[in-house]
Residue frames relative to the residue before (quaternion, step in Angstrom):
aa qw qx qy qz dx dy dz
X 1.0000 0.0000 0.0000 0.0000 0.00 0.00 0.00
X 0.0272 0.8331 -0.5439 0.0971 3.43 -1.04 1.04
X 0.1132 -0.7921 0.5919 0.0968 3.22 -0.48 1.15
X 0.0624 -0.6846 0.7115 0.1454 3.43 -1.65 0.61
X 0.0592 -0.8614 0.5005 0.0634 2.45 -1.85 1.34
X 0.0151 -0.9096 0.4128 -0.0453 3.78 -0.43 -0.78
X 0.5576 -0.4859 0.4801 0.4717 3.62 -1.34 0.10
X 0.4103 -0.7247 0.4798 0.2760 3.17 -1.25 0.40
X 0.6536 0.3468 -0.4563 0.4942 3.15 -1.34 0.96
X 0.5549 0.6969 -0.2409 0.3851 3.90 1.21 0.76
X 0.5662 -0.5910 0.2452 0.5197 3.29 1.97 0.23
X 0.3594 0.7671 -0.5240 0.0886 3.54 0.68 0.23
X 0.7779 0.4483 -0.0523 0.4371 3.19 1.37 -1.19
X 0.7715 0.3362 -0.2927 0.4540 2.59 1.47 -0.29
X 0.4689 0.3518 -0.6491 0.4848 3.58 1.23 1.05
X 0.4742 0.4524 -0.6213 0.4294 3.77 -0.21 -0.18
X 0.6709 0.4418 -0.3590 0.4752 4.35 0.28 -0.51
X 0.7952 0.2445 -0.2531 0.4938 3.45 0.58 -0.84
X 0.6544 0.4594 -0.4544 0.3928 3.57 0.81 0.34
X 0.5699 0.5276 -0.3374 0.5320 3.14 1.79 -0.29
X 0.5585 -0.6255 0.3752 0.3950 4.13 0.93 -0.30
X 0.4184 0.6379 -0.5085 0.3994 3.42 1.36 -0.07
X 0.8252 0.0060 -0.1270 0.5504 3.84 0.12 -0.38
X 0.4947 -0.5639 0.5489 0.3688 3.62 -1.53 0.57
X 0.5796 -0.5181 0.5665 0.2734 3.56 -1.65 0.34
X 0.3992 -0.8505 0.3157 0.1330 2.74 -0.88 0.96
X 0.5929 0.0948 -0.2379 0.7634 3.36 1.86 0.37
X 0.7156 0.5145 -0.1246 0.4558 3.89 -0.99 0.07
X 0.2047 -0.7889 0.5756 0.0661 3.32 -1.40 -0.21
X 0.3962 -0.6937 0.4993 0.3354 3.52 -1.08 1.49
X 0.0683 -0.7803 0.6084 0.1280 3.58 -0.79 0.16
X 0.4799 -0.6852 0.5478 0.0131 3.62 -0.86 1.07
X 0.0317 -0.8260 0.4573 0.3279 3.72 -0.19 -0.18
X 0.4971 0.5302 -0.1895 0.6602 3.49 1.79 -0.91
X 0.6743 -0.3584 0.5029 0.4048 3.70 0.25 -0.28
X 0.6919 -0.2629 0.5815 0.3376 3.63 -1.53 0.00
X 0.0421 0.8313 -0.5496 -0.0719 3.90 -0.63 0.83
X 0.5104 -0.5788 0.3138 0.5532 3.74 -0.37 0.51
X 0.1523 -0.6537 0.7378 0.0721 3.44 -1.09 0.28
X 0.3448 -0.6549 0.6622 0.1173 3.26 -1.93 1.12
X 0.0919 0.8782 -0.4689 0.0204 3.46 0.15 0.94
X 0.4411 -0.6655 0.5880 0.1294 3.29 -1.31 1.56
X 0.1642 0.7084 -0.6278 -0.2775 3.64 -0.75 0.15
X 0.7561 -0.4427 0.3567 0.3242 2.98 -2.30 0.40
X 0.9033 -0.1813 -0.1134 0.3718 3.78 0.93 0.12
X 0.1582 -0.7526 0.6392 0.0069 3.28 0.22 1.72
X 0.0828 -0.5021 0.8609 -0.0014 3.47 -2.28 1.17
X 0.0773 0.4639 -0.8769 -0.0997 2.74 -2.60 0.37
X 0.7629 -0.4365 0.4461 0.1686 2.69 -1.96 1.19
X 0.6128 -0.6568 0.3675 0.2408 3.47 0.11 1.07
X 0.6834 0.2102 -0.0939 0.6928 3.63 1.18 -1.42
X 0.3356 0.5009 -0.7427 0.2915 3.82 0.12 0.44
X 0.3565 -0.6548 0.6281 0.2227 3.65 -1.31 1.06
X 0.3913 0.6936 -0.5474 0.2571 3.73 0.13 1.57
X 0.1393 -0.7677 0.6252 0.0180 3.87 -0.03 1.03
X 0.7352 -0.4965 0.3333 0.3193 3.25 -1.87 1.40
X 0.8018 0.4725 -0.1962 0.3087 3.54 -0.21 -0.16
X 0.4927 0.4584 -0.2469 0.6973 2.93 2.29 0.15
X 0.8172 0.2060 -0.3288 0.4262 3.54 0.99 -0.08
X 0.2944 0.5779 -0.6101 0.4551 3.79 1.62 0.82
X 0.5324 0.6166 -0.4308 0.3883 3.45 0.88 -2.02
X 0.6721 0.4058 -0.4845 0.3857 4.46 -0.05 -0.91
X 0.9020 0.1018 -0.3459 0.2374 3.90 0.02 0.07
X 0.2314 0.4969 -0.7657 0.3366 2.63 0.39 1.93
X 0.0835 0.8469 -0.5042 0.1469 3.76 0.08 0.02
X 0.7419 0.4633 -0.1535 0.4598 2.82 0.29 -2.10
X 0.7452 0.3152 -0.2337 0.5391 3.76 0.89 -0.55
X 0.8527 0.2081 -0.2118 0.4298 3.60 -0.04 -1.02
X 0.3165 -0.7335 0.5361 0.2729 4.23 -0.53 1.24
X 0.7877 -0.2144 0.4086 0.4082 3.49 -1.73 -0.36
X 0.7905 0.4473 -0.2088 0.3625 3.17 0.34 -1.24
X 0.5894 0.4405 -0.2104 0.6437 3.77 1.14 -0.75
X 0.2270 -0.6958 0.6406 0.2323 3.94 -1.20 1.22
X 0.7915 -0.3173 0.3695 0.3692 3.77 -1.37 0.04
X 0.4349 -0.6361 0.6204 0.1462 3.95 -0.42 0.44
X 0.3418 -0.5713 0.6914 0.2807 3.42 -1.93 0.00
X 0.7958 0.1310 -0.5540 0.2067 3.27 0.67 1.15
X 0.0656 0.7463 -0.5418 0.3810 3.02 1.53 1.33
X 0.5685 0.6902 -0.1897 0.4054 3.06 0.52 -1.73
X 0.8253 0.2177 -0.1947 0.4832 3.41 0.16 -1.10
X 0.5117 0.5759 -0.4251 0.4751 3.57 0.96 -0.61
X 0.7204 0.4595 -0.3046 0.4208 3.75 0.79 -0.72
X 0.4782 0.6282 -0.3293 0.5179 3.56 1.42 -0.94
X 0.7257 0.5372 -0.2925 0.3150 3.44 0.57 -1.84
X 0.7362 0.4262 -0.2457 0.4647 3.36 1.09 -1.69
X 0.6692 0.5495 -0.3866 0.3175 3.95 0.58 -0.17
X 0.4358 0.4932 -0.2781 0.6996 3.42 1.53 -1.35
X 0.7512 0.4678 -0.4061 0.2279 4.25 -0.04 -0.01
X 0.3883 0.7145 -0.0160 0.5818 2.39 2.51 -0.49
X 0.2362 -0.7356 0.5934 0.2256 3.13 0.50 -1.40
X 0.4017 0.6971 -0.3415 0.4858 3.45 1.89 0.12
X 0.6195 0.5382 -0.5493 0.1575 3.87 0.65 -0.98
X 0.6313 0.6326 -0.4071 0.1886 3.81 0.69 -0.48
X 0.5137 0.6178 -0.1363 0.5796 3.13 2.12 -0.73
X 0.4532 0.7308 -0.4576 0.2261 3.55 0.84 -0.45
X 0.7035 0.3701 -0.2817 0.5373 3.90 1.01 -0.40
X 0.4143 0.8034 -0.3645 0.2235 3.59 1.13 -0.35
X 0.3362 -0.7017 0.5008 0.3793 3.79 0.15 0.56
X 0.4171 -0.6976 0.4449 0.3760 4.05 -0.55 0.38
X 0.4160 0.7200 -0.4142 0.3701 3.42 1.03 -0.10
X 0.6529 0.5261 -0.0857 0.5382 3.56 0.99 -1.12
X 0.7211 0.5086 -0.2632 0.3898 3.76 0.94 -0.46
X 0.6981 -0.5189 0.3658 0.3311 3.40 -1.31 1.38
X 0.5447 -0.5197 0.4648 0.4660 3.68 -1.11 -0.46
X 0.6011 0.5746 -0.2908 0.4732 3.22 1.51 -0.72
X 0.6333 0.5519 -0.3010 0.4514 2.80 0.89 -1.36
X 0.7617 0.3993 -0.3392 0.3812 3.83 0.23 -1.06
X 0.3675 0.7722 -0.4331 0.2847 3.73 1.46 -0.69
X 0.6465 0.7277 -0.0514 0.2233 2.61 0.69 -2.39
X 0.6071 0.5906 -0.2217 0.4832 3.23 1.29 -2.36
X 0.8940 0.3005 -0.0766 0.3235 3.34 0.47 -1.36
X 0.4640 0.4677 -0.4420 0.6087 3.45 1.22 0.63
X 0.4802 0.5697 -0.4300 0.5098 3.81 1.28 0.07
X 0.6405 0.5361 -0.2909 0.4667 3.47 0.77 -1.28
X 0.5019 0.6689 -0.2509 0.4876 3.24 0.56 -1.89
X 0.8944 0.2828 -0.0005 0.3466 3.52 -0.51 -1.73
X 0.5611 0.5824 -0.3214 0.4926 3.50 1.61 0.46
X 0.5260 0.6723 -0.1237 0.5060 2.80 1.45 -1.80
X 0.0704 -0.8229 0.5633 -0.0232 3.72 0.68 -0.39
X 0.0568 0.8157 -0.5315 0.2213 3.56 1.25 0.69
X 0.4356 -0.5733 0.5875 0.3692 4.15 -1.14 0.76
X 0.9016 0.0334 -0.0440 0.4290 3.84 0.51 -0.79
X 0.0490 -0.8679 0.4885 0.0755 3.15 -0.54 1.52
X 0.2254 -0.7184 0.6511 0.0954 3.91 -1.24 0.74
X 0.0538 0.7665 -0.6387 0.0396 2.83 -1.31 1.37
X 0.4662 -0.7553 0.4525 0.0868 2.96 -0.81 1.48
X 0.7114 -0.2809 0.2030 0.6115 4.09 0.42 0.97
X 0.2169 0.6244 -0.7503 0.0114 3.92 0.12 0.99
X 0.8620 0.1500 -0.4136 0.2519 3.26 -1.44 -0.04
X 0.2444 0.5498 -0.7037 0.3779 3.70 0.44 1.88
X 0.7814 0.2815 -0.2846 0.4787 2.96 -1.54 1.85
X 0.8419 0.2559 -0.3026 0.3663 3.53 0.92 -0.68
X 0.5884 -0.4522 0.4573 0.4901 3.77 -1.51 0.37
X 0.8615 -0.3644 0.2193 0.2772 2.78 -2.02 0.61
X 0.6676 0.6581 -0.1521 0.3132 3.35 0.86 -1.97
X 0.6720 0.5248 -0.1848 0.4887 3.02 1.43 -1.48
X 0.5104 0.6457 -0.3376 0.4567 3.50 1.11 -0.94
X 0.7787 0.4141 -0.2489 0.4002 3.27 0.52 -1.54
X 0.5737 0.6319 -0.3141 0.4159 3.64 1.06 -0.97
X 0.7917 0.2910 -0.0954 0.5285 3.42 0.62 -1.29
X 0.5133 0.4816 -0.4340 0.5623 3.97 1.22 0.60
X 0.5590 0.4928 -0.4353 0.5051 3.64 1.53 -0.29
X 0.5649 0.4950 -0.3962 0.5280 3.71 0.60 -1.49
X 0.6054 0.5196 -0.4733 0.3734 4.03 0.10 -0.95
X 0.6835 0.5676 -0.1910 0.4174 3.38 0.52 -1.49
X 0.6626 0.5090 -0.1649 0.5240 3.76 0.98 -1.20
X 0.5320 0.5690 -0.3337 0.5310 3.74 0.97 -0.48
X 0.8411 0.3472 -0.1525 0.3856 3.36 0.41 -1.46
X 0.5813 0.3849 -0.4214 0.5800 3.45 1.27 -0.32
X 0.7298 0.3877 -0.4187 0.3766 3.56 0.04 0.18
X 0.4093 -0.7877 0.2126 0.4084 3.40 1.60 0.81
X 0.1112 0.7303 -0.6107 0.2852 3.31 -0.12 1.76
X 0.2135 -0.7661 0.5844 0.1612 3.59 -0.75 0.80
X 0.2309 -0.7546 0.6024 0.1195 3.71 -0.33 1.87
X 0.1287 0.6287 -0.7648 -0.0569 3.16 -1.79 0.08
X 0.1030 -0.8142 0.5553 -0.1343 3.28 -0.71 1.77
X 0.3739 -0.7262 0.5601 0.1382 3.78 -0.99 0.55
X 0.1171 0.8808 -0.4392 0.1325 3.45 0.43 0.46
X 0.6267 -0.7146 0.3049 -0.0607 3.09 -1.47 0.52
X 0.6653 0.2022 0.0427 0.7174 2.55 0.95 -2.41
X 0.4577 -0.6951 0.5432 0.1109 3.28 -1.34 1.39
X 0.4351 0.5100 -0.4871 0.5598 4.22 1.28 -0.04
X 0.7772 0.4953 -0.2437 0.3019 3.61 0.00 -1.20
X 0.6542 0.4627 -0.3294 0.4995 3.39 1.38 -0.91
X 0.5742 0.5581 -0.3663 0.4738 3.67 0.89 -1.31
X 0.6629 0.5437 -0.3459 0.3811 3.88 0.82 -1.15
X 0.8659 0.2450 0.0294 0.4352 3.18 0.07 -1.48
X 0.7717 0.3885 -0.1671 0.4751 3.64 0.88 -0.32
X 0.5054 -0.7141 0.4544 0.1678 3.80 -0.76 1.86
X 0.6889 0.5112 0.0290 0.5131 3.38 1.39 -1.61
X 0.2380 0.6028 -0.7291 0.2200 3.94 -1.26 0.68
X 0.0918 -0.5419 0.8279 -0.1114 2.71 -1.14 1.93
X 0.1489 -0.7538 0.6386 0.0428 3.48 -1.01 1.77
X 0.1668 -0.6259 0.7460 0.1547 4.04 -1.05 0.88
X 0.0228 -0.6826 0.7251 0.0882 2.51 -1.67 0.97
X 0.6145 -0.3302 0.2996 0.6509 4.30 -0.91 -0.06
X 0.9591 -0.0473 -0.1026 0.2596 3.44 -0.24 -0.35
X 0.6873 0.2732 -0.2628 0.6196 3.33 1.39 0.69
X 0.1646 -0.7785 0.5773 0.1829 3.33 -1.37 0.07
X 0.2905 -0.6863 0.6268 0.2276 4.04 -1.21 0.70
X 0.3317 -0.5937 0.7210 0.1332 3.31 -1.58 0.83
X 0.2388 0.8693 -0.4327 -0.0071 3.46 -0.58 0.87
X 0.0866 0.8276 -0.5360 -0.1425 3.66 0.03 0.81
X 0.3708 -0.6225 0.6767 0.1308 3.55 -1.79 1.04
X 0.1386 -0.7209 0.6613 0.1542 3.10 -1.07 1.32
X 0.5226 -0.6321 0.5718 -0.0209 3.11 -1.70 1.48
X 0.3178 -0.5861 0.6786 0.3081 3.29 -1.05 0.26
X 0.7522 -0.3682 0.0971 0.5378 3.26 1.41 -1.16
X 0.3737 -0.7814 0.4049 0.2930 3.55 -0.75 0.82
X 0.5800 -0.5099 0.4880 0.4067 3.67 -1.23 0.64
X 0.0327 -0.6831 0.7293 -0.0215 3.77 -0.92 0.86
């Protein structure tokens, strides 16, 4: 687990984009050694049109992707894998809810469901817990924690400096014109 942090407006987001392929580097090259691995990738602000006619459980349903095509409908144990990741959430009661209608927290949640289905080897998140209450923070720093013991490689953007020092081994620190690799050895980190 690795958090990056920094002043803002210092590249956080946008290496987590260019390591993720969304933008090219701007000198150099990312290089993969295995190839390009899926990645589960939070961004720093997803919207839907309030009246788009899309309800929570149509947008957990998006990381199963990587496995199930257009052409093949959802299973009963898709189904439950989706049930599994919302009720992990605390979302399953919301599962028909148009998303239009959901807290920030509440939508946060949706998408650390996705995120946390998607079982991706490497997940980026772009600033999750901007915007949410405390509880939520703590809920979705657990689901963080659960990723990585099930051997996920995190790579978070983050903020609050308690939360990294808490819960994170790793801090890669940007600064305007340099950056610090740092790793804190732990007896252990909060998961």
């Amino acid at each position: 687990m690795t958090a990056i942090v920094g002043d803002n407006g210092c590249g956080k987001s946008t290496l987590l984009k260019t390591l993720a392929g969304f933008l090219p580097p701007v000198k150099g090259s990312v290089h993969w050694p295995n190839g390009r691995p899926v990645i589960g990738w939070l961004a720093q602000r997803i919207t839907f049109e309030s009246d788009f006619p899309i309800v929570v459980q149509d947008v957990v349903n998006m990381g199963l992707w990587p496995t199930v095509s257009l052409f093949r409908s959802i299973g009963r144990s898709e189904r439950l894998q989706i049930a599994a990741a919302l009720e992990r959430v605390g979302m399953l009661h919301l599962a028909r809810s148009p998303v239009g209608t959901l807290s920030g927290g509440q939508f946060q949640r949706m998408l650390f469901a996705r995120v946390w289905l998607q079982q991706a080897p490497l997940v980026m998140l772009d600033e999750p817990l901007t915007g949410v209450d405390e509880n939520t923070s703590q809920v979705l720093m657990s689901l963080i924690g659960e990723m990585h013991q099930r051997g996920q490689t995190i790579l978070a953007v983050l903020h609050d400096t308690s939360r990294v020092n808490r819960y994170f081994p790793a801090v890669l620190r940007l600064g305007s014109t340099c950056c610090e690799w740092q790793m804190q050895v732990k007896k252990e980190c909060v998961a």
